[in-house]
C-alpha positions as CSV (number, residue, x, y, z in Angstrom):
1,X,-1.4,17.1,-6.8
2,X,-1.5,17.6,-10.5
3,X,1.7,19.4,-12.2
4,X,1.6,21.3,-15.0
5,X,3.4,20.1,-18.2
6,X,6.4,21.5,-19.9
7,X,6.0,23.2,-23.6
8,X,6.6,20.5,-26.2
9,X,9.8,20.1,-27.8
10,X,11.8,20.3,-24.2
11,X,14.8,18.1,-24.3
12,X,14.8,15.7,-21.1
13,X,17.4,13.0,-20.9
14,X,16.2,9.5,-19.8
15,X,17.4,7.1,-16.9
16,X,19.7,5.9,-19.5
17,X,21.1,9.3,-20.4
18,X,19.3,9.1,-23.6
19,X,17.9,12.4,-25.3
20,X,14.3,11.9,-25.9
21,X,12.3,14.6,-27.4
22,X,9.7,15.3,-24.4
23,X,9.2,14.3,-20.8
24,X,7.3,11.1,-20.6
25,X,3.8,12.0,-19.3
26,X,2.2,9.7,-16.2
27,X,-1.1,9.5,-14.4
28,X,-0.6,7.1,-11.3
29,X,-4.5,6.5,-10.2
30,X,-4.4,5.3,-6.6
31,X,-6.4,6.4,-3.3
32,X,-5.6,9.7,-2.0
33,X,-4.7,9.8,1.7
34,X,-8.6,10.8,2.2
35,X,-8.6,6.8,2.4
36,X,-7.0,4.8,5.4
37,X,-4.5,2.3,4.5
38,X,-0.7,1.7,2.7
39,X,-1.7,2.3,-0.7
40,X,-2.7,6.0,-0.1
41,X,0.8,6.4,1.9
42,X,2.8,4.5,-1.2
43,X,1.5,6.5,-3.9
44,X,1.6,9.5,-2.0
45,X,5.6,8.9,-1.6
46,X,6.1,7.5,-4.9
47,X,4.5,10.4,-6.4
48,X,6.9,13.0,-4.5
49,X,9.6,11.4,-5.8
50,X,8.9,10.8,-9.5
51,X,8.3,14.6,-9.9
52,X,11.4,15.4,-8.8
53,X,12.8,13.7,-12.3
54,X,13.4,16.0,-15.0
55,X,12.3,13.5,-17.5
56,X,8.8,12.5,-15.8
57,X,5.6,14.8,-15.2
58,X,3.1,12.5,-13.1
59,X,-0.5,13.5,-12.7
60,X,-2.7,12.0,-9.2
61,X,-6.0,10.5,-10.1
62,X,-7.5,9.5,-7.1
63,X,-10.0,6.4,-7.0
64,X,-11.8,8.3,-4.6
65,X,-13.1,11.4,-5.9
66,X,-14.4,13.8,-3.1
67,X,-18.2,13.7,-2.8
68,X,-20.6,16.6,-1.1
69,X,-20.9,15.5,2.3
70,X,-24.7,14.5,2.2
71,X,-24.0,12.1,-0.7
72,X,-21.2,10.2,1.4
73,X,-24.2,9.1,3.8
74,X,-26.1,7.6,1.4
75,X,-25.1,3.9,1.0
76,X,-24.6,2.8,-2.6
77,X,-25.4,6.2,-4.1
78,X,-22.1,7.4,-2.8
79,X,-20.7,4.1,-4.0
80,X,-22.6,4.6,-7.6
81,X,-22.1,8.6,-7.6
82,X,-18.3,7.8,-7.4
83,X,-18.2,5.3,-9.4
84,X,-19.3,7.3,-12.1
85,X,-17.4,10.6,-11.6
86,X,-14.3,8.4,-11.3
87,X,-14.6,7.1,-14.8
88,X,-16.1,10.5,-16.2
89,X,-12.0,12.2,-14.9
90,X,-10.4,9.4,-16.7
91,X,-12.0,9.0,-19.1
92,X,-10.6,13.0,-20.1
93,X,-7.4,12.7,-18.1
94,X,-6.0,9.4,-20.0
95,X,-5.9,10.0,-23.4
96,X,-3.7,13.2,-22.2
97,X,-0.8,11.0,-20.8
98,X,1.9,8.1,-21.8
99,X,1.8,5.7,-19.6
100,X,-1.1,5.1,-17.0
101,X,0.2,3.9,-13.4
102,X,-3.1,1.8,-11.7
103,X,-2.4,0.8,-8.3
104,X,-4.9,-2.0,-7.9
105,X,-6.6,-3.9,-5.0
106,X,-8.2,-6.9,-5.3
107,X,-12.1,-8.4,-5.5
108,X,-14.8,-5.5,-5.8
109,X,-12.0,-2.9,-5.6
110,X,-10.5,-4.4,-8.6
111,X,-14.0,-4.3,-10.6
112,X,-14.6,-0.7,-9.9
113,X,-11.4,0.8,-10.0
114,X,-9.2,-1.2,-11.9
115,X,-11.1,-3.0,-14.8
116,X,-12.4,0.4,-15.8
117,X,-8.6,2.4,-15.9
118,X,-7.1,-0.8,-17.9
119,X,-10.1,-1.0,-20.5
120,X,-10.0,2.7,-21.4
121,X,-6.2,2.5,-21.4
122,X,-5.8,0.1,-24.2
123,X,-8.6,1.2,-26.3
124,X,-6.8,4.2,-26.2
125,X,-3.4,2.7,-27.2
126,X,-2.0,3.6,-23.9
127,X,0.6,1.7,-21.8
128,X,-0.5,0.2,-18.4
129,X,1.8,-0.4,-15.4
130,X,-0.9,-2.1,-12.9
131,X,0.6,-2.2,-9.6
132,X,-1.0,-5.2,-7.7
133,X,-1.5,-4.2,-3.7
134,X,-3.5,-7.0,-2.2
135,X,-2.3,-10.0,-0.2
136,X,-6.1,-11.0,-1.0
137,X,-4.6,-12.1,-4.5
138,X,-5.1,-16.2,-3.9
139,X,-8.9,-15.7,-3.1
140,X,-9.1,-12.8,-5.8
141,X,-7.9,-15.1,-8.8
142,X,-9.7,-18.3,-7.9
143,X,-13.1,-16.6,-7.4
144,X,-13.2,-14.1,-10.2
145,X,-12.3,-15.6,-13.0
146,X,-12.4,-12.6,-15.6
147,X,-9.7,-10.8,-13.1
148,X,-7.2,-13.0,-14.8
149,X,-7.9,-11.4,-18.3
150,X,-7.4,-7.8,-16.9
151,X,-4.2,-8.7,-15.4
152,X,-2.7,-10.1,-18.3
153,X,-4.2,-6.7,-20.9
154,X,-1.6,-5.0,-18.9
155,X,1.4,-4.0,-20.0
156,X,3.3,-4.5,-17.0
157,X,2.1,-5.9,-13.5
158,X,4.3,-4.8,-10.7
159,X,3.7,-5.8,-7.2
160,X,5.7,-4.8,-3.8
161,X,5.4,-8.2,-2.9
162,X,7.4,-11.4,-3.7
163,X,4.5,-13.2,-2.1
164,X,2.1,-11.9,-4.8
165,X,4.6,-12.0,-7.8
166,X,4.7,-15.9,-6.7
167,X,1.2,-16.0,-6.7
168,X,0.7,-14.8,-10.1
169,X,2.9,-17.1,-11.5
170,X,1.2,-20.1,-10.5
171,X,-1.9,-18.6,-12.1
172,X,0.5,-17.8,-15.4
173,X,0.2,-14.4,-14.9
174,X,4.2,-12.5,-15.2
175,X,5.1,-9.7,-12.7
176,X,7.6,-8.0,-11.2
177,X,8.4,-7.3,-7.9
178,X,9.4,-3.4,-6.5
179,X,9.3,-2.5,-3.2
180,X,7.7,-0.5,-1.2
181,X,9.5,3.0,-0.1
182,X,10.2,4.0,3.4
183,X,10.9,7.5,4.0
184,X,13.6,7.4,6.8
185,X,13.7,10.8,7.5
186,X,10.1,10.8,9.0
187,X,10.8,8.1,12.0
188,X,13.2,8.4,14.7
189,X,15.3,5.1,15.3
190,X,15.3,4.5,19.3
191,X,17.3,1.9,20.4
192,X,15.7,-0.7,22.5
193,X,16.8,-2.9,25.5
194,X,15.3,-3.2,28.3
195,X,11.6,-2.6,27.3
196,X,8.1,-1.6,29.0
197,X,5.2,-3.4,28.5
198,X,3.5,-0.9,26.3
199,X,2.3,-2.4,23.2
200,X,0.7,-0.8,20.1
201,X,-0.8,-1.7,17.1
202,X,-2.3,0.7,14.3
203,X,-4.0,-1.6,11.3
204,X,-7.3,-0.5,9.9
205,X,-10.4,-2.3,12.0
206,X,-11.8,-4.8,9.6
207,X,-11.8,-8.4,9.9
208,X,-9.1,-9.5,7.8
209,X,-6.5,-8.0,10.3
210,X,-8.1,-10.0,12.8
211,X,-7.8,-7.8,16.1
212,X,-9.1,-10.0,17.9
213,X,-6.2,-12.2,18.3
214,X,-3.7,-9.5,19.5
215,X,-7.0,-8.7,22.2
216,X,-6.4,-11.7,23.5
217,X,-2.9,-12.1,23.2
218,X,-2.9,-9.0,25.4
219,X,-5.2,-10.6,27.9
220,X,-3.1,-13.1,28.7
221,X,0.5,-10.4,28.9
222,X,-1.6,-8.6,31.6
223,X,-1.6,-11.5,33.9
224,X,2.0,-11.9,34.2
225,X,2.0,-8.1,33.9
226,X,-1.0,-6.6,34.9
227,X,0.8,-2.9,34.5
228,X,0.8,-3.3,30.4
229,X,-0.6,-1.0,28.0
230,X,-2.3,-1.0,24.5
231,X,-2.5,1.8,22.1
232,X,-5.0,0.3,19.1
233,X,-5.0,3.0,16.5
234,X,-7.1,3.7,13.7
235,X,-10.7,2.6,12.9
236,X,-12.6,0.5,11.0
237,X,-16.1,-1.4,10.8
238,X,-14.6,-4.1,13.5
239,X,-14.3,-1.1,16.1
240,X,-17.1,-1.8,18.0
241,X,-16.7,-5.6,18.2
242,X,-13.7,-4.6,19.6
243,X,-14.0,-2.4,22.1
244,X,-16.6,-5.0,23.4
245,X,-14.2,-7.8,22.9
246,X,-11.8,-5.6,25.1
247,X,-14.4,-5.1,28.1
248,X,-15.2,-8.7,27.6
249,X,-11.5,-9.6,28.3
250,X,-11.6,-7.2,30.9
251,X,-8.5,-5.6,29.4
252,X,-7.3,-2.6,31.4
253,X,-5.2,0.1,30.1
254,X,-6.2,-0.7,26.9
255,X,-7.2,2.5,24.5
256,X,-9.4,2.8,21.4
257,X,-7.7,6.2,19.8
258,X,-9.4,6.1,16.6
259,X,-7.8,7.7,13.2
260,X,-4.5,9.1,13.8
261,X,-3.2,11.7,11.1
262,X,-0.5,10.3,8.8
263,X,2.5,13.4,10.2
264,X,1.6,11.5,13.9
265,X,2.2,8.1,13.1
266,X,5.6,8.0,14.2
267,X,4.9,9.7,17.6
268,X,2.9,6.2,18.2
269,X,5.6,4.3,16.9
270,X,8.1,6.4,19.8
271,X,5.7,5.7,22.8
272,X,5.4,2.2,22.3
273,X,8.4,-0.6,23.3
274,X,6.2,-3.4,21.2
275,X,4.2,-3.8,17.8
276,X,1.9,-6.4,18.0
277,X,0.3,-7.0,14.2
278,X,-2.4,-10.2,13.8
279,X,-3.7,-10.2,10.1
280,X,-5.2,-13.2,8.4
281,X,-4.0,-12.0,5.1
282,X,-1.1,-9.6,3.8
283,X,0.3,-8.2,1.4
284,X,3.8,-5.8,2.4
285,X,2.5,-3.8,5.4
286,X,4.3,-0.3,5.4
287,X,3.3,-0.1,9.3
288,X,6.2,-3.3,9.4
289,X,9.1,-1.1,7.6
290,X,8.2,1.9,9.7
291,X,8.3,-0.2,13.2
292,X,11.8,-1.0,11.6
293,X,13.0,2.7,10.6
294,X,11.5,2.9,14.7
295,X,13.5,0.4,16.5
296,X,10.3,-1.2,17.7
297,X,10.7,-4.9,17.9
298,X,8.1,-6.7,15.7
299,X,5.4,-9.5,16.5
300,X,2.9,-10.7,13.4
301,X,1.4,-13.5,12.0
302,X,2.6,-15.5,9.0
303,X,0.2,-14.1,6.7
304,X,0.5,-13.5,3.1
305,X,3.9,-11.1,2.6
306,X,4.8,-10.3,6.3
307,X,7.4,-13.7,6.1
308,X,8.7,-12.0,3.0
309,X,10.0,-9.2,5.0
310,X,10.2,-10.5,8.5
311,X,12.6,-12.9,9.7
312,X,11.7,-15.0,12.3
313,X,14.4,-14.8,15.2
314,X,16.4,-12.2,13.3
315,X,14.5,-9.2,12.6
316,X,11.2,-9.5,14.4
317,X,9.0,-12.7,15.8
318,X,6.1,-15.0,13.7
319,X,3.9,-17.3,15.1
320,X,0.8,-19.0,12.9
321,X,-2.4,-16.7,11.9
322,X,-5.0,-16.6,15.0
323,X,-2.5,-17.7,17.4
324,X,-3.2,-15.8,20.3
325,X,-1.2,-17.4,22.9
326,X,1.9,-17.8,20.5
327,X,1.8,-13.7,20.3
328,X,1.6,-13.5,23.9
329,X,4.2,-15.8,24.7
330,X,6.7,-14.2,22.2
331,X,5.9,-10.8,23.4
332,X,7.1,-12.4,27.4
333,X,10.3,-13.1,25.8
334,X,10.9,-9.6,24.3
335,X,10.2,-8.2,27.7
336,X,12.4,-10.9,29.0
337,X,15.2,-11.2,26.7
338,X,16.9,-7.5,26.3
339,X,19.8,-8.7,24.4
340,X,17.6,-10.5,21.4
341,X,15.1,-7.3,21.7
342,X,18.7,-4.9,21.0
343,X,20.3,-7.4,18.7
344,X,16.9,-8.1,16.0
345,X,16.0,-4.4,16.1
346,X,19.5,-3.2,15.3
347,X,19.6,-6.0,11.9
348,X,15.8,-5.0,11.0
349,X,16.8,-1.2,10.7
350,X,19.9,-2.4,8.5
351,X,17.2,-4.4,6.1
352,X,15.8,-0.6,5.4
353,X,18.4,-0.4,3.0
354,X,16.7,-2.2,0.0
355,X,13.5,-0.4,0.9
356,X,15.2,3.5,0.5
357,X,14.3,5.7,-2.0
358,X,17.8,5.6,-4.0
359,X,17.5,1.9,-4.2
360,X,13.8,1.7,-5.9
361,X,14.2,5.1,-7.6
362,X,16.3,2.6,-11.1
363,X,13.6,0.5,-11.1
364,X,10.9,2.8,-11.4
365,X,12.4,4.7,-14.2
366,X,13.4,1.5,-16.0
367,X,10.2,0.6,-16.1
368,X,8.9,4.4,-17.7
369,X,11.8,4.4,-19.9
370,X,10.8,0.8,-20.9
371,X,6.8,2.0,-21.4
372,X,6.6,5.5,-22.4
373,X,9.4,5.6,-24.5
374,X,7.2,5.5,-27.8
375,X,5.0,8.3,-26.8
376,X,3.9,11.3,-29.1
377,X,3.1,14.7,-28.9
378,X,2.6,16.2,-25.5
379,X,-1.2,16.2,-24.7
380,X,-2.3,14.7,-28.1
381,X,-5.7,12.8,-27.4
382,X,-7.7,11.2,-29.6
383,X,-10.6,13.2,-29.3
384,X,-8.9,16.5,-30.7
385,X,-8.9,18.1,-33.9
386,X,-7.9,16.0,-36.5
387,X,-7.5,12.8,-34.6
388,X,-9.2,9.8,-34.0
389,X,-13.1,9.4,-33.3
390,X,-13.8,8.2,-29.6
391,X,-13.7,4.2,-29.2
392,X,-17.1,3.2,-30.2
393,X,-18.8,0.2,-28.1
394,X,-17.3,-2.5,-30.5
395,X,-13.5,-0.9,-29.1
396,X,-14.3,-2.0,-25.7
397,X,-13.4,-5.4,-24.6
């Protein structure tokens, strides 16, 4: 994904229309889509975008560098081997850009990824936009303590969430919210009314998204309509569980389909009439916005984020975390109540608005005017010719 950088001395104009000498340089470190989950799909869009200004050139630095296949079955040495290529590219690819862009998870994510990008980065000099992705946040601050000192070395924190940006600032920590982006083109919007019982859900199969529940929901749907269907997408280390949990219930019609590609997504999204989504904790689920951009009526739990972007009774349905029988009896009504099901699908897709490209795309900028606009020479790192020594140990934090 990298791009290549324009000679120095091009004239670029800013966000603002002002002249400035060079196009600010950017490396956005995030997963690559070689990793299941929103963050790889958010940077992946955001990065599309931003090099399509004349006045940015973003660079991709994946957290998860590609390994040779008989190192990724080695636990902890593919953990270690990473780890240490990861910090060997950035240490060369950040001192050759303006701003660094981190998008961050939280706990042990946090410490391998993030603490590591934000240290180099400001013993370099360099500006940090970290871009806070975890609905984990509450748990993340309270148990590690030296989390709070990385935040606040940043020079920005941005988070998608209004959830999380209230979060921080109970723990004095100041961020920003920007949304996530939903590509519109990439769904097709399919009105709903009268809907069949086919249900879907595609979060990754780990315990904080707490399958289970919408399992069990499902058990009870199928006795009053023994005819339902469940698509569960994706995997995870839950899989197993379950699919035993499903044979358990004795759910029927009911199929495990495993990773889908990203370009198939909304083919799942078209087949289904319902989106069942059960997660302990949130942050801003894309899967939500792209049900939306869908037409496909929404049922999740009041974790984290989702109330932040769900309604309740206007553009989708909450009941409490792990409340199986709640889920179930709110997906009756949608298969009940065709005129709610047409009305709250129809004002969810109008919410898109805030979450298009053109109405993120000032923000963004804002904030790379804001950060890179005291950069110097294109490419100048401190380890050149006639610069600056490396950091020694005493640089580091």
């Amino acid at each position: 994904m990298p791009s290549s950088s324009p000679s120095a001395g091009a004239a670029a104009c800013g966000p603002a229309g002002a002249t400035i000498d060079r196009p600010i340089t950017v490396l956005l470190i995030a997963p690559s889509m070689d990793i299941l989950g929103g963050q790889a799909v958010q940077a992946t869009r955001l990065l599309r975008e931003l090099n399509k200004e004349p006045h940015l050139v973003v660079d991709f630095q994946p957290i998860n560098p590609r390994l040779p296949g008989w190192i990724r079955r080695i636990p902890y040495v593919r953990t270690l081997v990473a780890f240490l290529l990861y910090c060997s590219q950035i240490l060369w690819r950040i001192p050759r850009h303006d701003v660094i862009h981190a998008f961050s998870a939280g706990l042990s994510s946090f410490a391998l990824w993030t603490v590591p990008a934000v240290n180099l980065s400001r013993a370099l000099g360099k500006k940090v936009i970290l871009n806070y992705r975890d609905g984990q946040v509450e748990e993340h601050l309270q148990t590690w303590r030296q989390a709070t000192r990385t935040l606040l070395r940043a020079s920005v924190v941005i988070s998608p969430s209004d959830y999380v940006v209230e979060v921080f600032a109970k723990h004095g920590i100041p961020a920003r919210r920007i949304p996530n982006v939903i590509d519109l083109e990439r769904f097709r919007y399919r009105q709903r009314r009268s809907l069949r019982p086919a249900f879907m859900t595609n979060r990754i199969l780990e315990p904080l998204y707490n399958v289970g529940c919408l399992l069990r929901a499902f058990a009870i749907i199928q006795r009053s309509y023994p005819e339902a269907c469940l698509t569960v997408a994706h995997d995870g280390v839950c899989r197993p569980e379950l699919e035993a949990l499903a044979r358990e219930l004795r759910l029927r019609h009911t199929r495990f389909i495993g990773r889908v590609p990203h370009d198939r997504v909304p083919d799942l999204y078209d087949a289904a009439d319902i989106y069942l989504t059960s997660p302990n904790i949130d942050c801003m689920p894309g899967s939500v916005l792209e049900c939306f951009a869908s037409g496909l009526p929404v049922i999740a739990t009041r974790a984290g984020g989702i109330p932040y972007i769900v309604t309740h009774e206007e553009t989708g349905l909450l009941v409490e975390v792990n409340d199986h029988e709640a889920m179930a009896a709110c997906a009756i009504r949608l298969l009940e109540d065709p005129a709610f099901v047409e009305r709250s699908t129809r004002k969810a897709y109008q919410e898109l608005e805030q979450y298009r490209w053109p109405a993120i795309r000032g923000q963004w900028l804002d904030i790379y005017d804001e950060f890179g606009r005291a950069h110097g020479p294109a490419g100048a790192s401190p380890f050149g010719e006639a610069e600056s020594s490396p950091p020694t140990s005493a640089s580091w934090p």
